[in-house]
Structure formats: structure tokens, C-alpha cells
N, C-alpha and C positions, 0 to 999 in steps of 0.2 A: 715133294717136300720130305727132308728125312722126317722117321715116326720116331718120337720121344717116346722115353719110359713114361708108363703109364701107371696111376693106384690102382688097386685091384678093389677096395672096397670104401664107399666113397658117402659120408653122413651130410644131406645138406639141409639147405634153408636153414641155417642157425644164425639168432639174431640176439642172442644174450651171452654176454662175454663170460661170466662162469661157467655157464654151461657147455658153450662152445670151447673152454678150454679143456673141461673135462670129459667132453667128448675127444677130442682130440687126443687125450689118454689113455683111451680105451679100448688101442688098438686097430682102429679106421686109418687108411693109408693119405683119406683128405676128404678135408671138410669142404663144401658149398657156401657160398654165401651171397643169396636172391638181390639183388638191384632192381628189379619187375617190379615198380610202385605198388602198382596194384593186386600184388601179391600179400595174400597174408604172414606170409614168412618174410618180405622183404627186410633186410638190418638197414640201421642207420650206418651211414659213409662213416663218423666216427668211432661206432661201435665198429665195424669193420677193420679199419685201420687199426684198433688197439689189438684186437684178434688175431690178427695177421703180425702184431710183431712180437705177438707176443710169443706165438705157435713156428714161425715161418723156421723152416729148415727142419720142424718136428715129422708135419704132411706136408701133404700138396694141398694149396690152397686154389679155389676154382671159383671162379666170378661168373655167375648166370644173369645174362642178362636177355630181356625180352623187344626185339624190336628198337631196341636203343640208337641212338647216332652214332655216329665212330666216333665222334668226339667225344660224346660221355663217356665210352669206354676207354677210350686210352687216359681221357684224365681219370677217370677210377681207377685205373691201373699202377698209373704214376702216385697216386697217391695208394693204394693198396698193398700192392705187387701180387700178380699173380700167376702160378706153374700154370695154370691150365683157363681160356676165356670157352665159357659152355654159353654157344647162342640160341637160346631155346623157344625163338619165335618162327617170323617166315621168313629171316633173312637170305638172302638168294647166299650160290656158291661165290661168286663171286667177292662181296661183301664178306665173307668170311675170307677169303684170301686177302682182302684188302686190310680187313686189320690184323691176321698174323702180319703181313709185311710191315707195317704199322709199330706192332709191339714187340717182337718176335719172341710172342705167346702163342703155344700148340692151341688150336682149336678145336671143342668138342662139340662138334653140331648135332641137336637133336631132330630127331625123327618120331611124327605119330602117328604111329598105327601104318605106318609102311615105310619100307625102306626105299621106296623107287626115285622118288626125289633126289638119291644122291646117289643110286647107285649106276648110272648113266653119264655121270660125269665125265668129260676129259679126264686122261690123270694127271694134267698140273691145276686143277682146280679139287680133289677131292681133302674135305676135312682130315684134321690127323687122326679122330676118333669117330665113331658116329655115333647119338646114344638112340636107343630105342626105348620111344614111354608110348602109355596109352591116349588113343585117339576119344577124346569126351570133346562132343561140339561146346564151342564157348570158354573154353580151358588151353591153357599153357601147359598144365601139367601139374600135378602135385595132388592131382583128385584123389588115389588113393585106387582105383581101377585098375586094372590087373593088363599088361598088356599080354600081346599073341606073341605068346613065345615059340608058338609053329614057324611064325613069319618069323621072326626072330633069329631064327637058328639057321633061316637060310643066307643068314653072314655068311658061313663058310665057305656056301657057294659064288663069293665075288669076291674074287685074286687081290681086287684094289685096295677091298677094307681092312686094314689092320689089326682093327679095335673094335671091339663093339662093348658097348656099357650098357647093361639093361638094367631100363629102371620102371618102373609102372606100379605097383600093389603088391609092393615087398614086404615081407613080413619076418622075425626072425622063426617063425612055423612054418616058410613056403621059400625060402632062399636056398637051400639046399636043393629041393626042389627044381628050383629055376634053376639053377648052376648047372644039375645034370640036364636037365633038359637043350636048355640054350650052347653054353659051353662061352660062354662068351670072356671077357678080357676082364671084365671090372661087374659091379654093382654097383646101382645108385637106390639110396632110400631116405625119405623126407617123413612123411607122416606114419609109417608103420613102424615107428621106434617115437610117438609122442605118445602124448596122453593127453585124451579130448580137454579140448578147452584150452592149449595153452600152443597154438600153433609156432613153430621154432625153437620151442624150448625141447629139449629130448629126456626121455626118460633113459637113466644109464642104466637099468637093469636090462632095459632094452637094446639098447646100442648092446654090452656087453653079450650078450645071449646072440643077436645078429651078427655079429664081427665073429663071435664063434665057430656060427653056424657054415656063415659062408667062406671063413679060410680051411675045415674041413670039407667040407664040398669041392672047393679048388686043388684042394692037394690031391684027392680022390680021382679028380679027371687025367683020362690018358697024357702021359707027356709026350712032345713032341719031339 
């Protein structure tokens, strides 16, 4: 599958329309927006929707969803619209080729706490991105846990991956950090830019100071 351009720095789980607009101005290449019920960060379909038109063409907007039907997703799509479907549960490879052909939405499949799962694939079945978050038994993702950026960084060594997005226990104190370390395509970060107690909501002193941090860090790494 061709590989689309990809955001390099990526604010999710936003469920509050000011907020997410004003994040959306602060420099982040695209926002996240959770479908995972059962998610603290989940948005409502119509908060979404108004996000989405009101930002679209500004980032890239990305639909996470967990374990869902294809059918929820492409009707959330159609009513959405989204650059990028991030499937961040245990959906097989396949299933994720079945709804890019479906929507024809780039897919970002996440990975926890190991990249094996997909890094074996046929290549007419591999994701257009892969993200890598940390592995907490009973979690989806969003714990705030730090992943192994050791494993992480052994992206390099498989031809087939493209992209890799790392996301796990980001901070705007430790994304520089992570950046030289991993070397990877993008960043993903959800709870290391809130402030306790208001899951989704972002503090923009925080996004601001993160979005800094890590487009310094990126311009820093060898080009290719």
C-alpha cells in the first residue's frame, strides 16, 4: 500500500470543542479523537463532528478506536471524516486492511510493549504506520507508563515499516529525549499535557512547551 504523509506531532484524546480547537493552534500537526467507550477520554460523535469541521484541512484529524466493528467505523468516518483510522486494540492485520479498503483511510495500528505482532507480516497486509505505546495489563493505552524505547528504536531495523509513532509516557520534560533516542516518524501524547482531574481536556501551556520541545528535537536528528 502506498505510505501517506504522516504528522510528526500528534495531541489526542480530546473531548472538549474549545479546547480541542485551541489545541489544534498550537502547533500539533493532529489531533486524536478516542471512540473507546470505555475510555476516559472518549468524545461524543457530535462533539467530534463539530471539531472536525471546524479544524479539518488546519491537522490531521485521527479516529482511535478500540476493538470496534467495521461498521462503527466507517459510519464514524462518514460522519467525521478522517486523515488517519488509529486501531488501538487487538484487531488482527487483516481487519485493518479490510477497513482501509473500506474507507480509504491510512491506518495506524498500535503496538504494546512489542513490535512482533506486526513486524512479520506479509507486505500486502502491513499497516501504513505502526504506533508504539506501553504494555499495562488491562489497558488500551493512555495509562501514562513510559514505553521501551530500546524496543522501539529497533523500527529501524524492519525495511517494511515506514512510520513509527511513539507514544507511551510523554512528557514535554522527556520528548526530546525520546525523539533522540527512538528516532521515530511522529509522537503521540494524551495525558502528559492534562492536568489531573480533567481527563481530555489539555493544558495549553502544556501542549505549547511539548510541541516545542519535540519539533526541536526532530530537526536535530540526522537527515536522511
Amino acid at each position: 500500500m502506498p505510505v501517506p504523509d504522516i504528522f510528526r506531532i500528534k495531541i489526542c484524546g480530546l473531548n472538549d470543542f474549545e479546547n480541542a480547537i485551541a489545541v489544534a493552534h498550537s502547533g500539533a500537526d493532529a489531533i486524536g479523537l478516542n471512540f473507546f467507550p470505555q475510555s476516559k477520554r472518549c468524545v461524543e460523535k457530535k462533539t467530534a463532528v463539530k471539531i472536525a469541521n471546524t479544524i479539518r484541512g488546519e491537522v490531521q484529524i485521527v479516529g482511535l478506536f478500540v476493538n470496534a466493528t467495521q461498521e462503527e467505523i466507517e459510519q464514524t468516518h462518514d460522519q467525521v471524516g478522517f486523515n488517519w483510522i488509529q486501531l488501538h486494540g487487538d484487531e488482527s492485520a487483516e481487519f485493518a486492511q479490510s477497513v482501509n479498503q473500506a474507507t480509504g483511510v491510512p491506518i495506524l495500528a498500535a503496538s504494546r510493549g512489542s513490535l512482533s505482532r506486526w513486524a512479520t507480516l506479509p507486505n500486502d497486509l502491513h499497516p501504513h504506520a505502526l504506533l508504539m505505546d506501553a504494555a499495562v495489563p488491562g489497558f488500551f493505552g493512555g495509562t501514562g507508563q513510559l514505553s521501551n524505547w530500546d524496543l522501539a528504536a529497533t523500527w529501524h531495523t524492519m525495511p517494511h515499516l515506514k512510520h513509527l509513532v511513539l507514544a507511551g509516557g510523554l512528557t514535554p520534560l522527556n520528548v526530546a529525549e525520546a525523539i533522540q533516542a527512538v528516532q521515530p516518524t511522529a509522537v503521540d501524547v494524551a495525558g502528559g499535557v492534562e492536568n489531573n482531574g480533567r481527563p481530555g481536556v489539555k493544558d495549553l501551556v502544556k501542549v505549547e512547551a511539548f510541541v516545542s520541545a519535540a519539533r526541536k528535537a526532530f530537526a536535530e536528528l540526522p537527515q536522511e
